[in-house]
C-alpha positions in Angstrom: -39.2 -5.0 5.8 -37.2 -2.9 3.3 -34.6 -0.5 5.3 -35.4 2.9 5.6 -32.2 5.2 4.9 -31.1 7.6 6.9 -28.9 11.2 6.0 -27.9 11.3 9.1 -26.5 7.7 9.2 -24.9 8.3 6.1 -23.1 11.2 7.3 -21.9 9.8 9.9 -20.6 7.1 8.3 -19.2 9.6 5.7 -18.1 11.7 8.5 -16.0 8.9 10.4 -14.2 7.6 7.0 -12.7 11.2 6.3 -11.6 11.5 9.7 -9.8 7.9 9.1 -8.5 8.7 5.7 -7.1 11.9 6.9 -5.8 10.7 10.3 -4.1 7.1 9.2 -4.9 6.7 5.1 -7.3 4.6 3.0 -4.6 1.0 3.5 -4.7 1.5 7.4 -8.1 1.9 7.9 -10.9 -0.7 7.9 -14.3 -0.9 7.6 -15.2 -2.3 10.8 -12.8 0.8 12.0 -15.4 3.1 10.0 -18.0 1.3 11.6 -17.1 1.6 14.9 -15.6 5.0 14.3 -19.0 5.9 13.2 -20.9 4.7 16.1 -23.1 2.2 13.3 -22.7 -1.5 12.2 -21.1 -2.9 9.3 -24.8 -4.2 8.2 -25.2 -0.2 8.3 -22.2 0.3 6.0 -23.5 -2.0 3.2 -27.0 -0.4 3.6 -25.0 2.9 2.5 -22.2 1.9 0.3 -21.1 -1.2 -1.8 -17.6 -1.3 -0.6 -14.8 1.0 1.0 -13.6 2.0 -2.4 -17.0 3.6 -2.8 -17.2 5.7 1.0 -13.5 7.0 -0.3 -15.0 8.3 -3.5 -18.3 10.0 -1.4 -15.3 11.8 0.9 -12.8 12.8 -1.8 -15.2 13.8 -5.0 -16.5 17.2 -2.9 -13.3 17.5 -1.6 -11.1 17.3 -4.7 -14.3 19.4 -6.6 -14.5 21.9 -3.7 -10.8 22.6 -4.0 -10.6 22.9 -7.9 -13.5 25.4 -7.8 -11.4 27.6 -5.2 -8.2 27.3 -7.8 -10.5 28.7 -10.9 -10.9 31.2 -7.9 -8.0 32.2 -7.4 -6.1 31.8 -11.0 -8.9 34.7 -12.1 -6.9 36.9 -9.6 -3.4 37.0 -11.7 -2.1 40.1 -13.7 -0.5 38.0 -16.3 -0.7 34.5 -18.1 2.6 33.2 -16.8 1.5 34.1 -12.9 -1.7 32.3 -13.2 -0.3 29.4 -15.2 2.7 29.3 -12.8 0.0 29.0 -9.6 -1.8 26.5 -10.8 0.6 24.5 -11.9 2.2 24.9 -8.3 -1.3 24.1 -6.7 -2.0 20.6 -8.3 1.7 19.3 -7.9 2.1 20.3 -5.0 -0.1 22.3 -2.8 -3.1 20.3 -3.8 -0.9 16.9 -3.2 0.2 18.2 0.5 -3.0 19.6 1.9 -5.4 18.3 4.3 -2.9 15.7 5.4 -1.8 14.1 2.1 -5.2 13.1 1.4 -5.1 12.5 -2.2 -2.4 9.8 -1.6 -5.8 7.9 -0.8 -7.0 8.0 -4.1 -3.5 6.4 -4.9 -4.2 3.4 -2.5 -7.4 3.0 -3.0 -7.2 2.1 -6.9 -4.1 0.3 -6.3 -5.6 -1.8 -3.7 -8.8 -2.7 -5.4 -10.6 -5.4 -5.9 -11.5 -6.8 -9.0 -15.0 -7.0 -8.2 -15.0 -3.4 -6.9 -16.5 -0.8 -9.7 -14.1 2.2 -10.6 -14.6 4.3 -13.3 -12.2 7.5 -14.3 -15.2 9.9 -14.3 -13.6 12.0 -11.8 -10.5 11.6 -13.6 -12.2 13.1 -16.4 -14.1 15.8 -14.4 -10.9 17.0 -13.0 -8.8 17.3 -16.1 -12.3 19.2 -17.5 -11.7 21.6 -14.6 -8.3 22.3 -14.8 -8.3 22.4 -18.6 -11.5 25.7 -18.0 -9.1 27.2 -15.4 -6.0 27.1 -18.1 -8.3 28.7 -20.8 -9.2 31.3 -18.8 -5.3 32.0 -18.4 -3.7 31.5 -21.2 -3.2 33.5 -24.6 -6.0 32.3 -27.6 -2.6 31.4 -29.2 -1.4 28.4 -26.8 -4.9 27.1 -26.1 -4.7 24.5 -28.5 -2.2 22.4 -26.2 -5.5 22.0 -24.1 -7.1 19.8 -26.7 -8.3 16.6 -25.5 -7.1 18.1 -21.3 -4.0 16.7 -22.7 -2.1 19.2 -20.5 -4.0 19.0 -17.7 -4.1 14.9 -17.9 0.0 15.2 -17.7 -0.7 18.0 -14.4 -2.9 14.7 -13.2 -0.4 12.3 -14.1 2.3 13.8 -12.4 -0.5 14.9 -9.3 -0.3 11.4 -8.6 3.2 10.8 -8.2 4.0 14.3 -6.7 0.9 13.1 -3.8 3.0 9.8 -3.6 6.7 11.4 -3.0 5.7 13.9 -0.9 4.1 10.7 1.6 7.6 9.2 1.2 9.9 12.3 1.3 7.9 15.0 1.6 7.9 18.2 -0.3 10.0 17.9 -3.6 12.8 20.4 -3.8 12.3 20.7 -7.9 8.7 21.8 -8.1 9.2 25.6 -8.4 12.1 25.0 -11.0 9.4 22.5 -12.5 6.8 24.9 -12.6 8.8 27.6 -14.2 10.1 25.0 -17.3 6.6 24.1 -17.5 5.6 28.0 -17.9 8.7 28.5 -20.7 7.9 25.8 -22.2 3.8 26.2 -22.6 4.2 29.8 -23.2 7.2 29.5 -25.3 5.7 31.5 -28.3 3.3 33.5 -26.6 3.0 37.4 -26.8 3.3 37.1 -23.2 7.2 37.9 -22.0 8.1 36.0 -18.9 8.3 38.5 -15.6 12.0 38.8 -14.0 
């Protein structure tokens, strides 16, 4: 008899591994410490999901989506270029790196831990650097959009994201990300009609 699926199981399942994730990270938790977690059994899991890899990606897509569509949020808000540019910047090195426990750090483990038989394709990569590259149009002068060709820009932000998530789980909060922000700011808006605020 074929297995019926259930939301509900699902969720919790879902439910249990972001609790993990956030509480001890992707490397520290199993799946039979989902399982368990989740009040299901591991037969349950693989009904639901191919492999841990793929409950991480369920739990961090909506998160990582829900929290990009609050920055194109609140960029909209700023008077000028520089002060939009300058917050998100600031948001995906290192608010967005911080929050909700250090949760993107893992992302970081989970791809560095794989398996070679465990899928993982940069379509969320992609997404991302889609939504921050919208978010940056919407900021910046028609003049300095063409450093947004190919999200080159916002695949460096992502690039950096990574190791910014990474140091902050080993030192914490880096002391050079304002100053880094503001370099980032001269230097993308460098020949822009847009003079920087003092």
């Amino acid at each position: 008899m074929a297995q019926v699926k259930k939301a509900q199981v699902r969720e919790a399942i879902l439910r249990s591994a972001n609790e993990l994730f956030t509480e001890k990270d992707y490397a520290s938790t199993t799946l039979a410490d989902i399982a368990r977690h989740a009040g299901v059994t591991m037969s349950n899991i693989y009904n639901y999901f191919d492999s841990k890899l793929g409950i991480l990606f369920a739990v961090y897509e909506p998160w990582l989506d829900a929290r990009l569509e609050r920055l194109a949020a609140e960029a909209a808000l700023f008077a000028t270029p520089r002060e939009g540019l300058r917050h998100v910047v600031l948001a995906v090195l290192r608010d967005i790196p911080s929050e909700n426990r250090n949760f993107a750090l893992n992302l970081l483990q989970a791809i560095a831990t794989r398996q070679a038989d465990e899928s993982y394709s940069r379509n969320l990569l992609r997404r991302s650097e889609a939504s921050v590259s919208a978010i940056l149009a919407a900021i910046l002068p028609p003049e300095r959009r063409v450093i947004l060709d190919d999200d080159l820009l916002s695949h460096l932000l992502f690039m950096a994201f990574d190791g910014f998530a990474l140091n902050y789980r080993l030192v914490g909060p880096s002391r050079r990300v304002e100053r880094l922000a503001e370099l980032l700011c001269d230097l993308i808006l460098a020949d822009s009609h847009s003079p920087r605020e003092t």
